[in-house]
C-alpha positions in Angstrom: 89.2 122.2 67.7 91.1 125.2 68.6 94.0 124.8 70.9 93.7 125.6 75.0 93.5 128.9 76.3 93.1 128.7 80.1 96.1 129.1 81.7 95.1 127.0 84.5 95.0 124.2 82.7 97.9 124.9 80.7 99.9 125.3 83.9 99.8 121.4 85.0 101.7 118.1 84.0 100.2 115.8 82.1 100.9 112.1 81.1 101.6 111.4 77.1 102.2 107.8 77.7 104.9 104.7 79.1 107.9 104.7 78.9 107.6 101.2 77.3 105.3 102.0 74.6 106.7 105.1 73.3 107.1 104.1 70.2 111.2 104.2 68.9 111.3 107.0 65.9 108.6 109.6 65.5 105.2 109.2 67.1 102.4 111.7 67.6 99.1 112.9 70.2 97.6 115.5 70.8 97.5 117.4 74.6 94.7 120.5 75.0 93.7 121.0 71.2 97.3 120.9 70.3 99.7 118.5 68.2 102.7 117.0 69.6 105.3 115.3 68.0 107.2 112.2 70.6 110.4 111.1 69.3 112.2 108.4 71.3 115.8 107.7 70.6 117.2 104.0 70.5 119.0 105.0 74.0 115.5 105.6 75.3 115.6 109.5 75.3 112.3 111.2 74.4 112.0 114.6 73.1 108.8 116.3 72.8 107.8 119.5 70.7 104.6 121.0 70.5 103.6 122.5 67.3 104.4 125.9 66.5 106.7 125.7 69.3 110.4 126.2 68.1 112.1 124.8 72.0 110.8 120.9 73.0 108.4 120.6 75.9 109.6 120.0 79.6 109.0 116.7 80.2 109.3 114.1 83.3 109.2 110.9 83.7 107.4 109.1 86.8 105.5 106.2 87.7 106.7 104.5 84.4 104.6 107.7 82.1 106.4 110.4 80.5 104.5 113.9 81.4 104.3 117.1 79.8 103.4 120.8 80.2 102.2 123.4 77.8 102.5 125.9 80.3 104.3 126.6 83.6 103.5 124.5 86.4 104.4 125.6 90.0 106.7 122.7 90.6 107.2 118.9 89.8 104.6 116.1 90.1 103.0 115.9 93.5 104.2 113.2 96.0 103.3 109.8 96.1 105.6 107.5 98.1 104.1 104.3 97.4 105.3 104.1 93.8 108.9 104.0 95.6 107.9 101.1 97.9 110.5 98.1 96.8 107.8 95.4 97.3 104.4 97.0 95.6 103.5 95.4 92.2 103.7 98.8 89.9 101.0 98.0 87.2 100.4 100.7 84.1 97.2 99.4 82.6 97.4 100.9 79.3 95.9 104.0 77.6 92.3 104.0 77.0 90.4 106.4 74.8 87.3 108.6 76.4 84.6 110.5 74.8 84.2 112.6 77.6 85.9 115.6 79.6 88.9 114.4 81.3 86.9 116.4 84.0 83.7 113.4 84.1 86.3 111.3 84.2 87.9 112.7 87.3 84.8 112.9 89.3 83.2 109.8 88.2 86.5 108.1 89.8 85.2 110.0 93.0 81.9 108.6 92.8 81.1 105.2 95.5 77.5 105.4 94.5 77.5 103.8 91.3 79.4 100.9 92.5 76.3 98.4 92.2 74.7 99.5 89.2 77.4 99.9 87.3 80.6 97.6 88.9 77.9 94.8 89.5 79.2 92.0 91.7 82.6 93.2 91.8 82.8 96.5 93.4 79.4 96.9 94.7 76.0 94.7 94.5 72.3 94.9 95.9 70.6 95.2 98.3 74.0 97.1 99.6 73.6 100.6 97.8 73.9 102.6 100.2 77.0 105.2 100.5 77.2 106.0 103.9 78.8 109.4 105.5 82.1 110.7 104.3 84.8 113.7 104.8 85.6 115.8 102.0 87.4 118.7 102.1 89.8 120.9 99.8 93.3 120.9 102.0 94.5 124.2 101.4 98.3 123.3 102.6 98.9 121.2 99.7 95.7 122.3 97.7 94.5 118.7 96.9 91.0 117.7 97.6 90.3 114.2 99.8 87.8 112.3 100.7 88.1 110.2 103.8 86.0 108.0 106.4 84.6 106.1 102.8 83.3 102.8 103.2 81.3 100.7 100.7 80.6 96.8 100.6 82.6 95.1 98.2 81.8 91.9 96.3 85.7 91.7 94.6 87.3 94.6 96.0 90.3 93.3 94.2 91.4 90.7 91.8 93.3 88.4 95.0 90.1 89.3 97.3 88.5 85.8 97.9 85.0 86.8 99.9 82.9 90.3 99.8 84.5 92.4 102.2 83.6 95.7 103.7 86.5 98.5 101.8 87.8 101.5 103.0 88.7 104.1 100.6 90.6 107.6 100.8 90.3 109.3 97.9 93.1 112.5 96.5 92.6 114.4 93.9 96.0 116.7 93.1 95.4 118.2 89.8 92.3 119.2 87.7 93.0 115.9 85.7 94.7 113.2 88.1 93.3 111.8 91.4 93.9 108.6 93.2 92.7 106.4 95.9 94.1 104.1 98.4 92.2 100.9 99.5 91.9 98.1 101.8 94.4 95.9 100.4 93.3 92.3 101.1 96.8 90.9 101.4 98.1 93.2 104.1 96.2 94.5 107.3 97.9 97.9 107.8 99.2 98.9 103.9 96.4 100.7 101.2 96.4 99.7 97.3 97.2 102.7 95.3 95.2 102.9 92.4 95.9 106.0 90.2 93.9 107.7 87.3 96.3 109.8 85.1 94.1 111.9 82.2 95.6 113.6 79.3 92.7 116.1 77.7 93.0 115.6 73.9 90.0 118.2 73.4 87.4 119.7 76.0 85.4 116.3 75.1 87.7 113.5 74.4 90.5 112.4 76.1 93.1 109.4 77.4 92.8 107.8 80.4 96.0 106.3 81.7 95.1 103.9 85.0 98.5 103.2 87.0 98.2 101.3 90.2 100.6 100.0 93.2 99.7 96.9 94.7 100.6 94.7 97.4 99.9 91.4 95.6 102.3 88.4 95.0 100.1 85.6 93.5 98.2 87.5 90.9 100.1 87.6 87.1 100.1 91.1 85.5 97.9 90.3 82.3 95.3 89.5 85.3 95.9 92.7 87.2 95.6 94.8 83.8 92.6 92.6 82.5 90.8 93.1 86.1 91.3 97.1 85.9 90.5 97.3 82.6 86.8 95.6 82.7 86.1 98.2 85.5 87.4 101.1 83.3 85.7 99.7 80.4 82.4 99.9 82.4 83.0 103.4 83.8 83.5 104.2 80.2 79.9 103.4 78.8 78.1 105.5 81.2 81.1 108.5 80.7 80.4 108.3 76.7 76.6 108.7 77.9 76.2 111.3 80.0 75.2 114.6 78.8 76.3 117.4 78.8 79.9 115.6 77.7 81.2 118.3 79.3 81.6 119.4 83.2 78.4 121.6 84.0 80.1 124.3 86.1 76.4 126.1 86.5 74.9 126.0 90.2 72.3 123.5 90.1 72.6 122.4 86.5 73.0 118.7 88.3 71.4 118.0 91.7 73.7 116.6 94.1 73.3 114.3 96.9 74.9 113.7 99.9 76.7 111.3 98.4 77.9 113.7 96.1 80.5 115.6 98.9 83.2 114.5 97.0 81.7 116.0 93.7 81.1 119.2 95.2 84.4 119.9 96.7 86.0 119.0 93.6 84.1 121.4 91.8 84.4 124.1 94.1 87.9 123.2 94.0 87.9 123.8 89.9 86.2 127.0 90.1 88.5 128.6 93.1 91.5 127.7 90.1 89.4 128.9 86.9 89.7 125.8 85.1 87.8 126.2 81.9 88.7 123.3 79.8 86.9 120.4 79.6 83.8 122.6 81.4 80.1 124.1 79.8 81.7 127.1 81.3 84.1 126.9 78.1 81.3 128.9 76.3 80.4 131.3 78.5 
């Protein structure tokens, strides 16, 4: 496919990988249609280039990922103060492969509704399917969109939850491709689980989903906290590789929302108001 040409999504940071698992020596992926060469030097230095690029990428590394940018973002990575907190578990959860815009991805992580259809017993369950009244806005002071007042019953809201519990969630998106939540964190009454969704678009229909989350949880090993994370992904990921168009349909009313589709909507009008292109049907147009 032909490399990116939208500008705003050029202009953002986007994860290539761990730290960790850089491989030592020459490696290579790909980032919007275009080829990138990682090489990471025994001292643990990594240099990326970008091909037909003669100067390496600006890179940073953050939350145990090294990011990227074809372009030229506005500033650094947005905040996130929980990764700094000395006692949260930091878990990176791997890279998994998606045949899908990074776009679906993004906005099926904003999605409650599909909890007990598709997270069966573990993040949602009948009879309780109903997602009751949320918030969702786009905050123009730090141009993110949230999602707040979200509640939905919970079977195993987390790997250490023992009984079904009743979850709050906010939910943050801060770039096109990368959105977060915090949750009711069954080990600690007035502290949130972060869990993160990092995307790096390969093409406008395939990309790599890299889940990072920060937990408060002492008893759990971190094979389990990966293993739990990764069955929900792996879910999410049969209904992404599904859905068609593969792409984001941009088009007003090419997808009926619901109420419970505020989140959706915001998000979208959020990716319009910034003329993201990639990854959407509006690509062709």
């Amino acid at each position: 496919m032909s490399q990116c040409s939208d500008k705003a999504a050029l202009d953002q940071w986007y994860p290539l990988g761990t730290e960790t698992e850089i491989a030592f020596g020459r490696s290579t992926t790909r980032l919007l249609g275009t080829d990138l060469v990682l090489e990471r030097s025994p001292d643990g230095t990594v240099v990326v280039t970008a091909d037909g690029r003669a100067e390496p990428l600006p890179i940073i590394k953050r939350f145990g990922l090294v990011w990227a940018t074809l372009g030229e973002p506005k500033g650094g990575l947005f905040a996130l103060p929980e990764a700094d907190e000395e006692d949260r578990r930091v878990v990176n959860c791997g890279a998994v492969m998606v045949r899908a815009s990074g776009l679906r991805i993004i906005e099926n992580f904003l999605d409650m509704a599909h909890f007990p259809f598709v997270h069966t017993d573990i993040l949602g369950a009948e009879p309780h399917t109903e997602v009751m009244h949320y918030n969702a806005e786009i905050r123009r002071d730090v141009d993110e969109v949230w999602a707040t007042n979200c509640q939905f019953f919970q079977p195993q809201a987390a790997l250490s939850a023992t009984d079904g519990i009743m979850t709050d969630y906010i939910y943050r998106v801060m770039t096109p491709f990368t959105t977060l939540l915090y949750k009711t964190c069954p080990n600690s009454a007035n502290r949130s689980d972060v869990i993160c969704l990092f995307v790096q678009p390969l093409e406008p229909d395939r990309c790599i989903a890299h889940p990072v989350m920060f937990l408060i949880d002492d008893v759990s090993t971190t094979t389990e906290l990966v293993h739990f994370q990764q069955l929900i992904f792996l879910q999410d990921r049969i209904i992404l590789e599904n859905q068609r168009p593969s792409l984001l349909p941009m088009e007003a009313r090419a997808e009926i929302p619901t109420r419970a589709d505020a989140s959706s909507i915001a998000y979208r009008r959020w990716l319009k108001e910034k003329g993201i292109t990639y990854g959407t049907t509006a690509m062709a147009a």
